[in-house]
N, CA, C and O atoms as CSV, one atom per row, in Angstrom:
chain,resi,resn,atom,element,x,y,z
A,1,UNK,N,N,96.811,117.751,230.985
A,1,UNK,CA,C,97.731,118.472,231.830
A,1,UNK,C,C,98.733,117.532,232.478
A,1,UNK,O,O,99.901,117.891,232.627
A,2,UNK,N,N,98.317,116.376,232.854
A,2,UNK,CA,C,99.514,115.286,233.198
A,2,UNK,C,C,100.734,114.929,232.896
A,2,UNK,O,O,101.875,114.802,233.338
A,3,UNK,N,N,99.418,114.703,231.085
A,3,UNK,CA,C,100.895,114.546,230.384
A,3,UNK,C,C,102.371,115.331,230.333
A,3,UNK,O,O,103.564,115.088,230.511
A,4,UNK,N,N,101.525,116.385,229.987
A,4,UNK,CA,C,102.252,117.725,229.589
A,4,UNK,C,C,103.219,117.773,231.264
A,4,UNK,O,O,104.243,118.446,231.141
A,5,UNK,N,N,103.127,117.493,231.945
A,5,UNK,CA,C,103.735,117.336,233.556
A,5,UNK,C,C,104.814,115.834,233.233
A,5,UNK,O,O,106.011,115.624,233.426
A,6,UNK,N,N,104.159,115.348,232.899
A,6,UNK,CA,C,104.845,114.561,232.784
A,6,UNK,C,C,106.559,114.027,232.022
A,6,UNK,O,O,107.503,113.356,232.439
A,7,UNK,N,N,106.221,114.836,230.613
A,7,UNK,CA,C,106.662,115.348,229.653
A,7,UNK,C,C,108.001,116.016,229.829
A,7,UNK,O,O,109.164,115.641,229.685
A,8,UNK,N,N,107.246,117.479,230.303
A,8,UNK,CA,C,108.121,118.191,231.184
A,8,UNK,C,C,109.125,117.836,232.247
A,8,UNK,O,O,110.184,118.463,232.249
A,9,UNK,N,N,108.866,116.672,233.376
A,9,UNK,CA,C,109.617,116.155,234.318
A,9,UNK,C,C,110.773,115.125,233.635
A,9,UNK,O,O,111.954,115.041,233.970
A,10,UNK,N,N,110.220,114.528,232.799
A,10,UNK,CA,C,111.199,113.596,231.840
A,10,UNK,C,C,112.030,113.981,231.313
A,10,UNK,O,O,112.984,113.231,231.107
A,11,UNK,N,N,112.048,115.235,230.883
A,11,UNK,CA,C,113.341,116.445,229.959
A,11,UNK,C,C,114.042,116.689,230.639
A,11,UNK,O,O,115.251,116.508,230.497
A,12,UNK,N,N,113.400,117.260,231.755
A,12,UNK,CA,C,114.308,117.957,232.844
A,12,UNK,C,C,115.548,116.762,233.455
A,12,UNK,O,O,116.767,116.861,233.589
A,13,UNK,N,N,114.578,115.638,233.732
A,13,UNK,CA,C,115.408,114.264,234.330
A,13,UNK,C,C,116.281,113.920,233.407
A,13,UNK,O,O,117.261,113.455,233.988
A,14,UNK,N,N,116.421,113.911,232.310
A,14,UNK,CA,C,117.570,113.471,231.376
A,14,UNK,C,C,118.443,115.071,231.060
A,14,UNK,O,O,119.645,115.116,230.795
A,15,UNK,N,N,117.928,115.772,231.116
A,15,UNK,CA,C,118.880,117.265,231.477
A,15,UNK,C,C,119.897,116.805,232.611
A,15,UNK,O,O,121.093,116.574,232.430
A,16,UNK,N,N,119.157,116.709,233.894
A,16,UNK,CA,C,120.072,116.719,234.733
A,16,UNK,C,C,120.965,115.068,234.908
A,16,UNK,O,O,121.954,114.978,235.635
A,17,UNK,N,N,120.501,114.064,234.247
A,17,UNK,CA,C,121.145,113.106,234.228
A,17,UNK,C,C,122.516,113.355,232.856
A,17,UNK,O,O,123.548,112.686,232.789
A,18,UNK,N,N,122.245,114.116,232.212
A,18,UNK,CA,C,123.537,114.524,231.213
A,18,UNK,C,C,124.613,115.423,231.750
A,18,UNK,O,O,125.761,115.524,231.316
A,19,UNK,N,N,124.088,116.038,232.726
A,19,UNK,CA,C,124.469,117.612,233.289
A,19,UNK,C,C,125.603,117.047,234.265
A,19,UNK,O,O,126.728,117.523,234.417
A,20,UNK,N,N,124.878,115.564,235.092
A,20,UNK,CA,C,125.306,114.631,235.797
A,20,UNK,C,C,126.969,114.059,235.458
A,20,UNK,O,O,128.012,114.221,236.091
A,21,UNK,N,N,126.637,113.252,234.029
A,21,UNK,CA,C,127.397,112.856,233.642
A,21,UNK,C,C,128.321,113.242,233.334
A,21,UNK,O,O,129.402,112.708,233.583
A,22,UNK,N,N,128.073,114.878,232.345
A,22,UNK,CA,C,129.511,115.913,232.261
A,22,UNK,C,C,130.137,115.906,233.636
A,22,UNK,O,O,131.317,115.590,233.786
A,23,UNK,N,N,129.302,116.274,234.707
A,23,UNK,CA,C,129.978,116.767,235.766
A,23,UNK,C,C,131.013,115.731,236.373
A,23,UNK,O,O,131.984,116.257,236.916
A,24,UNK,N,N,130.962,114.143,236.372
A,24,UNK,CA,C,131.645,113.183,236.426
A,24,UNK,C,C,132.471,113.031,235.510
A,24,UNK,O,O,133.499,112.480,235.904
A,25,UNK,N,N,132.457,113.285,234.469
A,25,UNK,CA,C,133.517,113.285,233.688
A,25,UNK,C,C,134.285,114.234,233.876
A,25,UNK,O,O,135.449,113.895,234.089
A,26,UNK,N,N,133.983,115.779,233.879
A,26,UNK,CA,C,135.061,116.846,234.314
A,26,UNK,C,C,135.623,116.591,235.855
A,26,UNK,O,O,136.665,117.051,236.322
A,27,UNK,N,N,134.617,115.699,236.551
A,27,UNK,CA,C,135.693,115.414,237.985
A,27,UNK,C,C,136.876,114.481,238.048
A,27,UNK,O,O,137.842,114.405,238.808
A,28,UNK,N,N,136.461,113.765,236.944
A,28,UNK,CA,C,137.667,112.725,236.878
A,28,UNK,C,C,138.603,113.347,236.306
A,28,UNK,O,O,139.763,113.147,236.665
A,29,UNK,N,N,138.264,114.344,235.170
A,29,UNK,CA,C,139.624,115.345,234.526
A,29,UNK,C,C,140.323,115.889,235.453
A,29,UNK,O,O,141.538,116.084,235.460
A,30,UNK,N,N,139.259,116.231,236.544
A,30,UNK,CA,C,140.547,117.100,237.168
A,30,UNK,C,C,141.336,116.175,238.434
A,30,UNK,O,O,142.434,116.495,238.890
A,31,UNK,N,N,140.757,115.299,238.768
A,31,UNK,CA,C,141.682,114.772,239.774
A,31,UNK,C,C,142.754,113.861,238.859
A,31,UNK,O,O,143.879,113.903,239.358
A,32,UNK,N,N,142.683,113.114,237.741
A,32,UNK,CA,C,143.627,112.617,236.871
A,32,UNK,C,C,145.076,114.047,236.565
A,32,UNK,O,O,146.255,113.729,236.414
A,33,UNK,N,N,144.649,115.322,236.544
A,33,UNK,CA,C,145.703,115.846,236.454
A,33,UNK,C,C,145.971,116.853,237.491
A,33,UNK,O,O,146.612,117.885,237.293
A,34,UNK,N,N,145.298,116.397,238.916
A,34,UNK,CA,C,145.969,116.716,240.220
A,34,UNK,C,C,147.088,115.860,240.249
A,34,UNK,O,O,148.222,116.316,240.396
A,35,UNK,N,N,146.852,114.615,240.117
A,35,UNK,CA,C,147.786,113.151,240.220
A,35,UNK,C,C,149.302,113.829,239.566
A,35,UNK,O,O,150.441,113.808,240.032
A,36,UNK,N,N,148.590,114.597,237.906
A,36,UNK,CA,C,149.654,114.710,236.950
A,36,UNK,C,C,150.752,115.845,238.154
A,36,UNK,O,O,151.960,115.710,238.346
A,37,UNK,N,N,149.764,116.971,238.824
A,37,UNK,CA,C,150.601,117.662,239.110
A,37,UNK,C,C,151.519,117.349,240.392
A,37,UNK,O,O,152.730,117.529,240.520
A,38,UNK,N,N,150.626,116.850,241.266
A,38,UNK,CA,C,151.222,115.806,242.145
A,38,UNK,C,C,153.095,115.207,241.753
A,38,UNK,O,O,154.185,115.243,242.324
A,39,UNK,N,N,152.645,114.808,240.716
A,39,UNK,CA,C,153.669,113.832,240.218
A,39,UNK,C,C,155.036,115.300,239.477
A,39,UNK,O,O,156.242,115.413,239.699
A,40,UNK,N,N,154.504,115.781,238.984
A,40,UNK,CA,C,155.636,116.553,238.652
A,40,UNK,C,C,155.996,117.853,239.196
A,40,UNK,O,O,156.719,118.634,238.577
A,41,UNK,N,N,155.522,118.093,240.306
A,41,UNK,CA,C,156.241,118.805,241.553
A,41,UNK,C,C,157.033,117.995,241.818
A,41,UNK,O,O,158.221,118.136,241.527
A,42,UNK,N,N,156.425,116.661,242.608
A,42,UNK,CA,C,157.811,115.390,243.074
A,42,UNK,C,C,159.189,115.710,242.440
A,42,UNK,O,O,160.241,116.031,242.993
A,43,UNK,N,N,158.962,115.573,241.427
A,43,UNK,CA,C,160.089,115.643,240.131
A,43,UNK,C,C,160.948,117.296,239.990
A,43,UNK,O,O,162.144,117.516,239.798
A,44,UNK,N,N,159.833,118.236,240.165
A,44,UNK,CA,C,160.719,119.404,239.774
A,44,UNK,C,C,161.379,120.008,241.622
A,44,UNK,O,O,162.306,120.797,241.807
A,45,UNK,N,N,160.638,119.406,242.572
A,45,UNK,CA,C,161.170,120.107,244.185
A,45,UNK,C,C,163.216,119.913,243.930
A,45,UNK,O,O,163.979,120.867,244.085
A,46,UNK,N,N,163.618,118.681,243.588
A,46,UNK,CA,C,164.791,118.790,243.742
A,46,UNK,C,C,165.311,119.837,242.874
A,46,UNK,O,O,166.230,120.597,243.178
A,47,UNK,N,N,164.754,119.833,241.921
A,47,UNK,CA,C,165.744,121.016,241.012
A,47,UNK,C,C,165.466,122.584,241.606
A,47,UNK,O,O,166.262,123.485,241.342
A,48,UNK,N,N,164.291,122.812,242.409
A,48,UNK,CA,C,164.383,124.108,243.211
A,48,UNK,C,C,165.181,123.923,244.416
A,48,UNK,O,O,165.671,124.886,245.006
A,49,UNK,N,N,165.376,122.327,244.926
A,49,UNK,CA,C,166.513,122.952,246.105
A,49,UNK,C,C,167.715,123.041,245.628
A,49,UNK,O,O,168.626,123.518,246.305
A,50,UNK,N,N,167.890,122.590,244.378
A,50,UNK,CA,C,169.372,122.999,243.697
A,50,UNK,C,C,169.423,124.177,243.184
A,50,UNK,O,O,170.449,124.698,242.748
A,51,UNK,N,N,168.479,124.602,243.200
A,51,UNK,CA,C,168.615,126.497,242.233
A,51,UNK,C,C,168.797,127.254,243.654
A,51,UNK,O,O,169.782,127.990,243.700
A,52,UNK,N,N,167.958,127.182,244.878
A,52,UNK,CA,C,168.377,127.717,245.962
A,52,UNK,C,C,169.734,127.616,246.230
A,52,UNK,O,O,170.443,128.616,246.123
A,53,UNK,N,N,170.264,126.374,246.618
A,53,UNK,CA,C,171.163,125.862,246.599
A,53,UNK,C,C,172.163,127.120,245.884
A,53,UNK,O,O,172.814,127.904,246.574
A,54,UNK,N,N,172.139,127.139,244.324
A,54,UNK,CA,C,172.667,127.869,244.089
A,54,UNK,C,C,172.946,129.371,244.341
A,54,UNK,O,O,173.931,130.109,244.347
A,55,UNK,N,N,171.688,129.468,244.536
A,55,UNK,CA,C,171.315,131.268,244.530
A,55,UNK,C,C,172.317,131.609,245.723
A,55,UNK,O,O,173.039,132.580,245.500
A,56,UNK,N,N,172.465,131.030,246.840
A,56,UNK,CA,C,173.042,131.190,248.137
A,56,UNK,C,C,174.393,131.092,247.894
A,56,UNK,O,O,175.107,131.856,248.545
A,57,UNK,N,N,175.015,130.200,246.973
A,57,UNK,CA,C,176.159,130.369,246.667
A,57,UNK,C,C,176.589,130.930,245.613
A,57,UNK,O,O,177.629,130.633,245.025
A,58,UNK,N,N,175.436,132.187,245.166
A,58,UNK,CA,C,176.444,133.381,244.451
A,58,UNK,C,C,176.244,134.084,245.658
A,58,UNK,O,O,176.853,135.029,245.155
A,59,UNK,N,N,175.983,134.467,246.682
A,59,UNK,CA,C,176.079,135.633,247.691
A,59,UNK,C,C,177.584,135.371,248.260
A,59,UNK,O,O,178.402,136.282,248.390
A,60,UNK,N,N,177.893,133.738,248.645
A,60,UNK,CA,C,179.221,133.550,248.948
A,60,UNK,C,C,180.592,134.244,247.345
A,60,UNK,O,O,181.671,134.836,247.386
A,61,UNK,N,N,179.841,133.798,246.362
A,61,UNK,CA,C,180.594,134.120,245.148
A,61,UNK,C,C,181.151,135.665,245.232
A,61,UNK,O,O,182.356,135.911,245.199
A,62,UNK,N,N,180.362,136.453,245.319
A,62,UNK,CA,C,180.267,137.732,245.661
A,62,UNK,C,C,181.246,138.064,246.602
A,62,UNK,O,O,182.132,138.829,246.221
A,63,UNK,N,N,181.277,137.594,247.906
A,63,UNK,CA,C,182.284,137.632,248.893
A,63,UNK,C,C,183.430,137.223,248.405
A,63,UNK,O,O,184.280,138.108,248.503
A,64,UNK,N,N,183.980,135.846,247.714
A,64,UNK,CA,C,185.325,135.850,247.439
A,64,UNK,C,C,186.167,136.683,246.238
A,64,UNK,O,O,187.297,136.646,245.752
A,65,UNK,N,N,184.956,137.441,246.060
A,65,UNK,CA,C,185.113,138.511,244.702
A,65,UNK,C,C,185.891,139.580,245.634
A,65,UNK,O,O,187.043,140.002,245.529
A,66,UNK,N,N,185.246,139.770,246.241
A,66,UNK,CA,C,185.784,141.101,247.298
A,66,UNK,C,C,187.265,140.589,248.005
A,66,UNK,O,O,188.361,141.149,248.025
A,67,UNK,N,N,186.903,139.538,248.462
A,67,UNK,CA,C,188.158,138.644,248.972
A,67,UNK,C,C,189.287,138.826,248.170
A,67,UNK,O,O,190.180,139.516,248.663
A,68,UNK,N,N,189.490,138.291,246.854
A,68,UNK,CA,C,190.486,138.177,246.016
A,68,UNK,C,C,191.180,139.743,245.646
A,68,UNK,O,O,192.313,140.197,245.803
A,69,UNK,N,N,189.717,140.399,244.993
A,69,UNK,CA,C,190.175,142.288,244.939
A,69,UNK,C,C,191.229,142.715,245.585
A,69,UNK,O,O,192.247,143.111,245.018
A,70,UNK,N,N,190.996,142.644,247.392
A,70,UNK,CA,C,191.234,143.205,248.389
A,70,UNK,C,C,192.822,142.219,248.663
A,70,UNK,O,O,193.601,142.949,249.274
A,71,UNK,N,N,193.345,141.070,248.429
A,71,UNK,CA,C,194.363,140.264,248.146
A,71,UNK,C,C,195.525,140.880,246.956
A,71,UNK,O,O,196.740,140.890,247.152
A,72,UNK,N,N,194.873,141.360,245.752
A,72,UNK,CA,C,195.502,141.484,244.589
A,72,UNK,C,C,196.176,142.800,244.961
A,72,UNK,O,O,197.333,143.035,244.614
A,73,UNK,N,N,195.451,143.642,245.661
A,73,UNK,CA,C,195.539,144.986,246.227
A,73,UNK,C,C,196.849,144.916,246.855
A,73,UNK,O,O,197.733,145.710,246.533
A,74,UNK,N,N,197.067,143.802,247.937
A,74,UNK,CA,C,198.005,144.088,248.833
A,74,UNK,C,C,198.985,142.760,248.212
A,74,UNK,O,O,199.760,142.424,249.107
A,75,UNK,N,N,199.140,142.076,247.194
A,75,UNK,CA,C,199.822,141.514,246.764
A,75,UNK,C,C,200.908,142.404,245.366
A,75,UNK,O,O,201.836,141.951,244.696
A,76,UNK,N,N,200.298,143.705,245.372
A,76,UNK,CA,C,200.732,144.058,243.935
A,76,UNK,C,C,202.370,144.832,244.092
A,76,UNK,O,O,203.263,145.093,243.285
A,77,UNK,N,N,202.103,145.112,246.327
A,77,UNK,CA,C,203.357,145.550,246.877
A,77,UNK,C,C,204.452,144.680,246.893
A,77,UNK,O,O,205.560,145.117,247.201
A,78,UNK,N,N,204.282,143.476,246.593
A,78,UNK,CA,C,205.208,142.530,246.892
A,78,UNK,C,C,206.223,142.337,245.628
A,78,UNK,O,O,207.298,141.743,245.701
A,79,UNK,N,N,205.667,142.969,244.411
A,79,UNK,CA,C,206.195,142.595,243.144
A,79,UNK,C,C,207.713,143.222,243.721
A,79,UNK,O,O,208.444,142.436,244.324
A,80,UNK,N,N,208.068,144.348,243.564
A,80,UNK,CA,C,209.520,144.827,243.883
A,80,UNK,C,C,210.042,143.780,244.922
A,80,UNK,O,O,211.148,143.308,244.659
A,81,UNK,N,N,209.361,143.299,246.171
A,81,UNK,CA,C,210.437,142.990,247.234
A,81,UNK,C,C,210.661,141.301,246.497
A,81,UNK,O,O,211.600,140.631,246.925
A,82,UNK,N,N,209.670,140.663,245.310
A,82,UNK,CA,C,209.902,139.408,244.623
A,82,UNK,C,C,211.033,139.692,244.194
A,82,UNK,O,O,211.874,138.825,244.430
A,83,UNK,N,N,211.449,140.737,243.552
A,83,UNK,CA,C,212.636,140.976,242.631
A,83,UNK,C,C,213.768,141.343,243.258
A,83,UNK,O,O,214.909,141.190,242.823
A,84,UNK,N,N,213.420,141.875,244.376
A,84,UNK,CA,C,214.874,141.932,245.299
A,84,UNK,C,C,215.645,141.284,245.669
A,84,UNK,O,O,216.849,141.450,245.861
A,85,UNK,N,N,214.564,139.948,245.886
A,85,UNK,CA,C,215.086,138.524,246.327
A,85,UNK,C,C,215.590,137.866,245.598
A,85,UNK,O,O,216.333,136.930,245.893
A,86,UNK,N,N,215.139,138.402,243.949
A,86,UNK,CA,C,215.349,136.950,243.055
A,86,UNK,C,C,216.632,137.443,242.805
A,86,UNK,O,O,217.415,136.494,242.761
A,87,UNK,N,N,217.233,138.602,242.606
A,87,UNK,CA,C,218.361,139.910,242.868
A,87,UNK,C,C,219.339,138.934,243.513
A,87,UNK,O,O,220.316,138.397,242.991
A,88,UNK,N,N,218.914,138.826,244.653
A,88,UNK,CA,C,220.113,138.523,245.775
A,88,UNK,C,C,220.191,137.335,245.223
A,88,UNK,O,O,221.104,137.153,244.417
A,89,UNK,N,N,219.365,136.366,245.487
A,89,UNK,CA,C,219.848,135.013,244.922
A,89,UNK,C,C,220.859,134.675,243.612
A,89,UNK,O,O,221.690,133.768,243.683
A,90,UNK,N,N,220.684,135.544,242.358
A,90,UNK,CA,C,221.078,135.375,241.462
A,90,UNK,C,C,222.699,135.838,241.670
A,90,UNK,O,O,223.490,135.373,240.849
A,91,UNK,N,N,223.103,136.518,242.477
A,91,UNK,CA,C,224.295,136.669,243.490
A,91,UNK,C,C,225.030,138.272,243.116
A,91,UNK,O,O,226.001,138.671,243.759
């Protein structure tokens, strides 16, 4: 019966000494590509404050859209009084 105890405790001990070892090896996997992600956030943050960056300046884009519209609108009265002038000048 010892043996057989014995036997038994020895399996188990190299079970959990393998079980061990995976588990150290998958810990090092994952902190090696925390590092990775670590590292290429660093790298991609500027290009999201440039896409913000951007995004904010189509809302301004938008506005000088309306801007210009609302210009062309009240510039389109001026065509006749251009020609009145160019009229007089030409004598």
């Amino acid at each position: 019966m010892t043996t057989t105890i014995l036997v038994v405790w020895t399996v188990f001990l190299v079970l959990a000494l393998g079980l061990t070892l995976i588990d150290v090896y998958l810990l090092g996997n994952v902190v090696r590509l925390s590092k990775q992600i670590k590292q290429l956030t660093a790298a991609t943050l500027p290009a999201a404050v440039g896409i913000v960056g951007n995004t904010n300046a189509a809302g301004a884009l938008t506005q000088t859209i309306q801007l210009i519209s609302a210009l062309k609108l009240k510039t389109e009265g001026l065509d006749p009084l251009s020609a009145a002038v160019v009229r007089r000048l030409k004598g």
